[in-house]
DSSP file (Angstrom, degrees, kcal/mol; ACC not computed):
  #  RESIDUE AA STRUCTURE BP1 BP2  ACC     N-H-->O    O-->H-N    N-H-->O    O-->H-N    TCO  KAPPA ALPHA  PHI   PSI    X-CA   Y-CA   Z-CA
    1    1 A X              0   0    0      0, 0.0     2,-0.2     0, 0.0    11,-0.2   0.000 360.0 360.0 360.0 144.3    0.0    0.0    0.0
    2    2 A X  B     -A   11   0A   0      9,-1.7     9,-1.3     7,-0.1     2,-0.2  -0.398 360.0-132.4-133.7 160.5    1.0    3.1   -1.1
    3    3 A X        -     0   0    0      7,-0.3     2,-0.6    -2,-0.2     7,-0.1  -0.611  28.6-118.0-112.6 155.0   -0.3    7.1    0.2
    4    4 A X     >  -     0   0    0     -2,-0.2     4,-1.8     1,-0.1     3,-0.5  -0.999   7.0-137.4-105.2 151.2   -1.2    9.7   -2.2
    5    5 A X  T  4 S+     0   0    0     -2,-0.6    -1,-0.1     1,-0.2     0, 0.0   0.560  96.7  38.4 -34.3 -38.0    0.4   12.4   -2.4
    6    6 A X  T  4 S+     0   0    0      3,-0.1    -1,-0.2    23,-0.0    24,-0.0   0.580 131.4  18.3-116.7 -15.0   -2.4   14.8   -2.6
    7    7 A X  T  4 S-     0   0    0     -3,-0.5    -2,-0.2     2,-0.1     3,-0.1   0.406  89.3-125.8-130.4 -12.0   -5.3   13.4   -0.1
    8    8 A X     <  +     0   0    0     -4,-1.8     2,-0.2     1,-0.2    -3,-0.1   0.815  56.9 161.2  74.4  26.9   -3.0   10.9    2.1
    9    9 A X        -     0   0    0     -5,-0.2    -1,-0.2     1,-0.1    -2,-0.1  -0.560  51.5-113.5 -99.9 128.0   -5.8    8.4    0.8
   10   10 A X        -     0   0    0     -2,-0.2     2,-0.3    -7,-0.1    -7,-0.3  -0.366  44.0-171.3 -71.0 171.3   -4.3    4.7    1.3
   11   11 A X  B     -A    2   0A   0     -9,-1.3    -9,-1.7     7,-0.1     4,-0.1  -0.829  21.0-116.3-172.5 115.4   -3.9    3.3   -2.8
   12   12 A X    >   -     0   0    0     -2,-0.3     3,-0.8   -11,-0.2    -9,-0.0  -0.123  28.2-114.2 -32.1 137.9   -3.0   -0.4   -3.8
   13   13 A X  T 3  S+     0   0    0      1,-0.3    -1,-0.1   -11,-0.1     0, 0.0   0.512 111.0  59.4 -12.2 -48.8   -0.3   -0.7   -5.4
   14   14 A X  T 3  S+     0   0    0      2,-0.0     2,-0.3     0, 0.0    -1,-0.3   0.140  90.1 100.8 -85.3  16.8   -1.1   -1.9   -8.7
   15   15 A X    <   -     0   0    0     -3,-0.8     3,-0.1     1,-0.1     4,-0.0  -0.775  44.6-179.3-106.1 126.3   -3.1    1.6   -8.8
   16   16 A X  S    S+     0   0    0     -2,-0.3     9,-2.3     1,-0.1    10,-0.5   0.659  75.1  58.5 -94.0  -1.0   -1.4    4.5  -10.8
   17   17 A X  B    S-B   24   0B   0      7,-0.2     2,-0.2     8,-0.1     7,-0.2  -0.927  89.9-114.6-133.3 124.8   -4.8    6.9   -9.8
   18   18 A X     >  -     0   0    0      5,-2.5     4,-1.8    -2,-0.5    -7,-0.1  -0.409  19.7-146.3 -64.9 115.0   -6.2    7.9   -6.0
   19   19 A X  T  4 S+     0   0    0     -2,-0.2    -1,-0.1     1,-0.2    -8,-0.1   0.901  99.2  45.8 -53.9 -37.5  -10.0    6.1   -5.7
   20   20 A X  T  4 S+     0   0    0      1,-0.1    -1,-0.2     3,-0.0    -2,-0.0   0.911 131.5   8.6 -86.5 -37.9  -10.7    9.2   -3.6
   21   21 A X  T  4 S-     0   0    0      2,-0.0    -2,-0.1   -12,-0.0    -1,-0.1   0.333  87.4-122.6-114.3  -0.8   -9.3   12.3   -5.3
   22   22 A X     <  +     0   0    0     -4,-1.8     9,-2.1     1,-0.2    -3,-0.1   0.673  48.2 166.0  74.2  11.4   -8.3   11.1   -8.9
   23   23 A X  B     -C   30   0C   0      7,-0.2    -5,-2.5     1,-0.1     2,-1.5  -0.252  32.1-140.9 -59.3 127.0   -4.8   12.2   -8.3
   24   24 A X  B  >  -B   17   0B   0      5,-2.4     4,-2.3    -7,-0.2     5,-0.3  -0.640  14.4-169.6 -97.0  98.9   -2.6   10.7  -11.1
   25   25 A X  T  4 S+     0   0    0     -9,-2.3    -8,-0.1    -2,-1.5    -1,-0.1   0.778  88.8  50.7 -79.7   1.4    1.0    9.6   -9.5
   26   26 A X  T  4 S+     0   0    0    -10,-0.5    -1,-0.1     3,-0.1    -2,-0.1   0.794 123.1  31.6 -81.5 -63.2    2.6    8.9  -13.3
   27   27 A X  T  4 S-     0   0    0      1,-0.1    -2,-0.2     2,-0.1    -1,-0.1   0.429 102.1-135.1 -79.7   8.5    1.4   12.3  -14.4
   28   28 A X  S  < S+     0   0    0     -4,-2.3     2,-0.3     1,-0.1    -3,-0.2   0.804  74.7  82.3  60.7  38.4    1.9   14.1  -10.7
   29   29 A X  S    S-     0   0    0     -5,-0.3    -5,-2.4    -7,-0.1     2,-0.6  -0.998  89.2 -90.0-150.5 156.6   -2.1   16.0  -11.3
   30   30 A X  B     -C   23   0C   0     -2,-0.3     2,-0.3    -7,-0.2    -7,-0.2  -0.750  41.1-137.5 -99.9 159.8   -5.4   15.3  -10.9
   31   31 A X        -     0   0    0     -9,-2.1     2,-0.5    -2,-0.6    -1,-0.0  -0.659  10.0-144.0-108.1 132.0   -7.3   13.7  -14.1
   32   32 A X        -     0   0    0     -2,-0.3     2,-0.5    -9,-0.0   -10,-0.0  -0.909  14.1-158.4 -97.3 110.9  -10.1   14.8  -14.8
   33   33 A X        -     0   0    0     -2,-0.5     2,-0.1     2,-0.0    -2,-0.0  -0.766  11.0-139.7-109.9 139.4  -13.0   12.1  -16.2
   34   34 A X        -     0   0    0     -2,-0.5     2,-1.3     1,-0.1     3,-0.1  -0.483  32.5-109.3 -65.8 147.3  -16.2   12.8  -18.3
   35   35 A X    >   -     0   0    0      1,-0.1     3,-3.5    -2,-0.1    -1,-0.1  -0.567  17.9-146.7 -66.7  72.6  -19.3   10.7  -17.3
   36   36 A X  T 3  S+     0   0    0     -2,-1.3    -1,-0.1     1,-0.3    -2,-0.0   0.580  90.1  56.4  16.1 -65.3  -19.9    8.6  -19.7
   37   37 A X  T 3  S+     0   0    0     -3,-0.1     2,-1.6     2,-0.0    -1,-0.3   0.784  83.4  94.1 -69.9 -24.5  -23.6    8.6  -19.3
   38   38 A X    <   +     0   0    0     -3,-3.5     2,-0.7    18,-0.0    -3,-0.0  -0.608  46.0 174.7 -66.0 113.1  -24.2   12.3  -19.7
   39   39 A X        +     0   0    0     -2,-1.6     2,-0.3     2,-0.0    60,-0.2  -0.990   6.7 174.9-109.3 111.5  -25.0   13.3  -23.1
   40   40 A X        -     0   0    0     -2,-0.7     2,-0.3    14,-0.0    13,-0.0  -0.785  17.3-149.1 -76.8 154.9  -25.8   16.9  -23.4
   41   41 A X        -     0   0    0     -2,-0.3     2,-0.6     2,-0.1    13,-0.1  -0.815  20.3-118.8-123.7 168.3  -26.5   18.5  -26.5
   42   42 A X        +     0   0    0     -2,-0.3     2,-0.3    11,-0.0    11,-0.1  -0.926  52.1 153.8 -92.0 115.5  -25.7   22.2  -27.2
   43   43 A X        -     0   0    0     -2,-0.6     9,-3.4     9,-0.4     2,-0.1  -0.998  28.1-154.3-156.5 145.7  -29.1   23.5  -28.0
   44   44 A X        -     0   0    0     -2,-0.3     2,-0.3     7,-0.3     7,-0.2  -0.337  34.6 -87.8-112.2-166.2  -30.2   27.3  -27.5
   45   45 A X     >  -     0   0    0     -2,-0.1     4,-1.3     1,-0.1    41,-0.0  -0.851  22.3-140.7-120.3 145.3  -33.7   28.6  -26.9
   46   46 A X  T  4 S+     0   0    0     -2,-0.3     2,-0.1     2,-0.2    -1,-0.1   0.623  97.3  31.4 -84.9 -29.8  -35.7   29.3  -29.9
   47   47 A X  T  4 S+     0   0    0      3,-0.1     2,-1.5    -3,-0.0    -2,-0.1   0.503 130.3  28.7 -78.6-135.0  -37.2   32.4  -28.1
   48   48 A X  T  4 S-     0   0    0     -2,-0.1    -2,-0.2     1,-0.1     3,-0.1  -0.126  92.1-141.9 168.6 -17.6  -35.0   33.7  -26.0
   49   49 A X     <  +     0   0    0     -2,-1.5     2,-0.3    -4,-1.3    -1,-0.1   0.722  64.6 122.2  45.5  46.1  -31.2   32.3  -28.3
   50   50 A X  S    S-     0   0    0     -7,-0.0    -1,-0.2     0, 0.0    39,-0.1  -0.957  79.5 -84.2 -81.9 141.8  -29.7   31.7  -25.2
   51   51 A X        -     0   0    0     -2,-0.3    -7,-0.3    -7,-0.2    37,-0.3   0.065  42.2-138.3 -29.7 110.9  -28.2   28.3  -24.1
   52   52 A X        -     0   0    0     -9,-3.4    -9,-0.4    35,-0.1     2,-0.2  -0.539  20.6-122.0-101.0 143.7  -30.9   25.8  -22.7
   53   53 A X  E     -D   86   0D   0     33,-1.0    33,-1.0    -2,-0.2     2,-0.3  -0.232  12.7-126.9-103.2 157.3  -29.9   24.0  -19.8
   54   54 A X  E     -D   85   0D   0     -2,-0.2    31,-0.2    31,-0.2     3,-0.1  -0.489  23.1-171.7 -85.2 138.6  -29.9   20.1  -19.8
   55   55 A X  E     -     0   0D   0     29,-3.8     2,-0.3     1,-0.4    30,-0.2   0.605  50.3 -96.3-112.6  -9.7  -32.1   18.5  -16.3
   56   56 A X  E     -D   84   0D   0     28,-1.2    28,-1.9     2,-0.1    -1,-0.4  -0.913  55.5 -48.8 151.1-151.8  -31.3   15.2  -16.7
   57   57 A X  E     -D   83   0D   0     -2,-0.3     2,-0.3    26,-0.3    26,-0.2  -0.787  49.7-160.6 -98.8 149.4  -33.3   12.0  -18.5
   58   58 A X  E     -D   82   0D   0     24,-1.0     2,-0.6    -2,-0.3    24,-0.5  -0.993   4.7-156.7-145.2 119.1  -36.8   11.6  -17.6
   59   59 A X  E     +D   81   0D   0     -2,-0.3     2,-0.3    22,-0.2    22,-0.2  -0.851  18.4 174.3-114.5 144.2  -38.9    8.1  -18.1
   60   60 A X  E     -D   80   0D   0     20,-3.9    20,-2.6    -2,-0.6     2,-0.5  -0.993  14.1-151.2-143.4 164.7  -42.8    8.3  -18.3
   61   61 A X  E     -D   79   0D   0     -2,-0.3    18,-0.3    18,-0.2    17,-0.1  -0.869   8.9-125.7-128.7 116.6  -45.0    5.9  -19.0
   62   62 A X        +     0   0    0     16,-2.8     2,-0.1    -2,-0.5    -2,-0.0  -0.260  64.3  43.5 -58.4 156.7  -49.0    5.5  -20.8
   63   63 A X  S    S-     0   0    0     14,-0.1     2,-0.1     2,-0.0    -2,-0.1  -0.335  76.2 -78.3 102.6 178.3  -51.7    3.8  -18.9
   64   64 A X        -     0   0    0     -2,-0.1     2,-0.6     9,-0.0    13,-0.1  -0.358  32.0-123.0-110.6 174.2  -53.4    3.4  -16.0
   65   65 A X        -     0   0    0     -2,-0.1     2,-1.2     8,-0.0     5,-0.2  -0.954  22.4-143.5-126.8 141.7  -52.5    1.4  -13.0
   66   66 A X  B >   -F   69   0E   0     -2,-0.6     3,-1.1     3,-0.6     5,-0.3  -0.799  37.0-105.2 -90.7  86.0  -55.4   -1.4  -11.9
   67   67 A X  T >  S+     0   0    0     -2,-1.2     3,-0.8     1,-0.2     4,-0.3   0.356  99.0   4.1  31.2-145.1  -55.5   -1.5   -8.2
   68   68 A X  T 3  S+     0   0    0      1,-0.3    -1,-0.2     2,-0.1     3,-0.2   0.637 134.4  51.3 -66.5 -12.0  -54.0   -4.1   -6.7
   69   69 A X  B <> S+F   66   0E   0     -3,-1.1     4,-1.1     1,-0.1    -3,-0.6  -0.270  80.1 115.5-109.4  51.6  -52.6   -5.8  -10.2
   70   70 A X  H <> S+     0   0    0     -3,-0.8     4,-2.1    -5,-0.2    -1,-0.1   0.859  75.2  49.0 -83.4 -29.2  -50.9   -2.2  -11.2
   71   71 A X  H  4 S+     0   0    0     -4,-0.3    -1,-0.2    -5,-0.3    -2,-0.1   0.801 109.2  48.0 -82.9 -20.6  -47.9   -3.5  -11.0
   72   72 A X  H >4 S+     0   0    0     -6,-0.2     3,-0.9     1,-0.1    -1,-0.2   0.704 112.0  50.2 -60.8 -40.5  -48.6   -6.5  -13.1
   73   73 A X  H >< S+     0   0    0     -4,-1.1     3,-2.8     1,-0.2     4,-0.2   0.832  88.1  81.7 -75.7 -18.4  -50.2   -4.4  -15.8
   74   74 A X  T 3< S+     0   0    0     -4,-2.1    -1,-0.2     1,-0.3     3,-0.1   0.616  84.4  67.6 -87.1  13.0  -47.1   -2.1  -15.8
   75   75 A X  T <  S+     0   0    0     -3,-0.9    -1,-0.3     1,-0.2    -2,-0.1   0.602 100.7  44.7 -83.8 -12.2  -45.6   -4.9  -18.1
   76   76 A X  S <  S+     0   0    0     -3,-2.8     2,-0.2    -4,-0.1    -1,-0.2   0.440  94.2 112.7 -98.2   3.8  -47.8   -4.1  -20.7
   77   77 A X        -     0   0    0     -4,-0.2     2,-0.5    -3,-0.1   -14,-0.1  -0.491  69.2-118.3 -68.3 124.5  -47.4   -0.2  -20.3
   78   78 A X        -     0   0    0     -2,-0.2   -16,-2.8   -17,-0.1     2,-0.4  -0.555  36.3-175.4 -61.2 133.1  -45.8    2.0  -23.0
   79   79 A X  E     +D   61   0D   0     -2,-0.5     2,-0.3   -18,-0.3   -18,-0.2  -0.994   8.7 170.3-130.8 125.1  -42.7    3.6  -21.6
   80   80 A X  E     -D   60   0D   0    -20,-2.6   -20,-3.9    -2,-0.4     2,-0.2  -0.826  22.6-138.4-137.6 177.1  -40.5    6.1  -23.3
   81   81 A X  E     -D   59   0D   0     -2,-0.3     2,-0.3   -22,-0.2   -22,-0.2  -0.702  13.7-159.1-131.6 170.4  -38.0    7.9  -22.0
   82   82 A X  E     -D   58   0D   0    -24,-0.5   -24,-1.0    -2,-0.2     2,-0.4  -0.949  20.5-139.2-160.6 142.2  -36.8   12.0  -22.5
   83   83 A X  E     -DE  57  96D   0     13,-1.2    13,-1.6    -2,-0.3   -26,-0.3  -0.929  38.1-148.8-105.8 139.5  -33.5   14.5  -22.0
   84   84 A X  E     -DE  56  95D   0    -28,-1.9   -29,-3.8    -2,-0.4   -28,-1.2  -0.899  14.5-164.5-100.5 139.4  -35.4   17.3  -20.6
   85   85 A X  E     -DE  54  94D   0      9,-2.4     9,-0.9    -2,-0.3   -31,-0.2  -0.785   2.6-163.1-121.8  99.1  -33.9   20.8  -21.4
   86   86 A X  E     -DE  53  93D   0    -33,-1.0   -33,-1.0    -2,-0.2     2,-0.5   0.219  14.9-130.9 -91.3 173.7  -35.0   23.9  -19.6
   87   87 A X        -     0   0    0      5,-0.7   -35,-0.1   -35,-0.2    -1,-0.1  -0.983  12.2-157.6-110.4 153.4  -34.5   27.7  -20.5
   88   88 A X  S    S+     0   0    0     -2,-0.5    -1,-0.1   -37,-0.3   -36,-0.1   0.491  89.3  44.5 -82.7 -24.2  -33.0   30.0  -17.8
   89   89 A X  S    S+     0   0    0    -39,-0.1    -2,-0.1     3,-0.1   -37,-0.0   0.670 131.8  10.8 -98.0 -76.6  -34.2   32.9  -19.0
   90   90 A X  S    S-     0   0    0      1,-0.1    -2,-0.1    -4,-0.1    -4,-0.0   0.925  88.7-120.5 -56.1 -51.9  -38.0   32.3  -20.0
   91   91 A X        +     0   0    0      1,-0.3    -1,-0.1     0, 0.0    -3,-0.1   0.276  53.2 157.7 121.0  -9.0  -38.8   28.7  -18.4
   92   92 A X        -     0   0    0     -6,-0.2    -5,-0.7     1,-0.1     2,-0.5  -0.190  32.4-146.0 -62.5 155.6  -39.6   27.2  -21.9
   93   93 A X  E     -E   86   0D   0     -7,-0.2     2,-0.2    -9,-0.0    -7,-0.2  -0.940  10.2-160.7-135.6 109.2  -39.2   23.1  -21.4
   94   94 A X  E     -E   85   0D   0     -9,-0.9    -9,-2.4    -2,-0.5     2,-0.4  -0.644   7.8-141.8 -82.1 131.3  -37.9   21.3  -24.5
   95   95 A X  E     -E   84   0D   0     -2,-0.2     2,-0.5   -11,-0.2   -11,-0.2  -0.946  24.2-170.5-115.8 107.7  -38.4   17.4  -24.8
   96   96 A X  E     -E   83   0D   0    -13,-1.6   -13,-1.2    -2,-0.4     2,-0.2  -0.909  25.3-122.9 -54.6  79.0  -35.6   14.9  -26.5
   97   97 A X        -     0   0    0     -2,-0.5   -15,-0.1   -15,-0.1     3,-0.1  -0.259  45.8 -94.5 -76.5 148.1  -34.9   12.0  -27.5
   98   98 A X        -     0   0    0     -2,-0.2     2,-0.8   -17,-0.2    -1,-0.1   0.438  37.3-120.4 -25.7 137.8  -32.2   10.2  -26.1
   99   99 A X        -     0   0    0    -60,-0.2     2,-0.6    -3,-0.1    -1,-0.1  -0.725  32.3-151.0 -95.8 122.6  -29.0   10.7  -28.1
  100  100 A X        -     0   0    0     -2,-0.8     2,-0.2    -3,-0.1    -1,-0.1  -0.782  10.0-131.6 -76.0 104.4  -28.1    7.0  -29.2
  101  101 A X              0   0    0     -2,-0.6    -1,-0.0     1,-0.1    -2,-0.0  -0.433 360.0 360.0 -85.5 166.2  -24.6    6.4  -29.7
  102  102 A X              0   0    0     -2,-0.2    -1,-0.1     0, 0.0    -2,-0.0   0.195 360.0 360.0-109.4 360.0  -23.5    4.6  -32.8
């Protein structure tokens, strides 16, 4: 076991990067990683030309729920899914579909 340098954080051996602070001990900094799972798009407001800001993914679903078998029926439900994108200046709320990568 090994220290880092920058959080005192204990770090396996085999590890060249700190689990807690992402400190890189070949390149001496910390690395900085994108999330994989975010996709934002750059998209401005069609009113308002300023940047519209992305509020995450959103799933909804059609139908009803039945009482005590709702949860049975919700295998027959349509379910689609959304990136919601808000505006900051006006409030207008723009609906997405997911960007699929290829």
């Amino acid at each position: 076991m090994k220290n880092c340098p920058n959080c005192n954080s204990e770090i396996e051996d085999n590890f060249e990067i700190c689990w807690n602070c992402n400190y890189s001990l070949t390149e001496n900094k910390i690395v900085e990683f994108e999330d994989p799972l975010e996709k934002k798009k750059d998209i401005d407001c069609l009113r308002c030309k300023v940047p519209l800001i992305f509020s995450g993914n959103f799933k909804f679903h059609e139908g009803t729920q039945f009482g005590v078998f709702g949860n049975l029926f919700e295998a027959f439900v349509n379910r689609e899914s959304f990136d919601l994108y808000i505006c900051p200046k006006c409030g207008k709320v723009e609906f997405f579909s997911p960007q699929i990568d290829t």
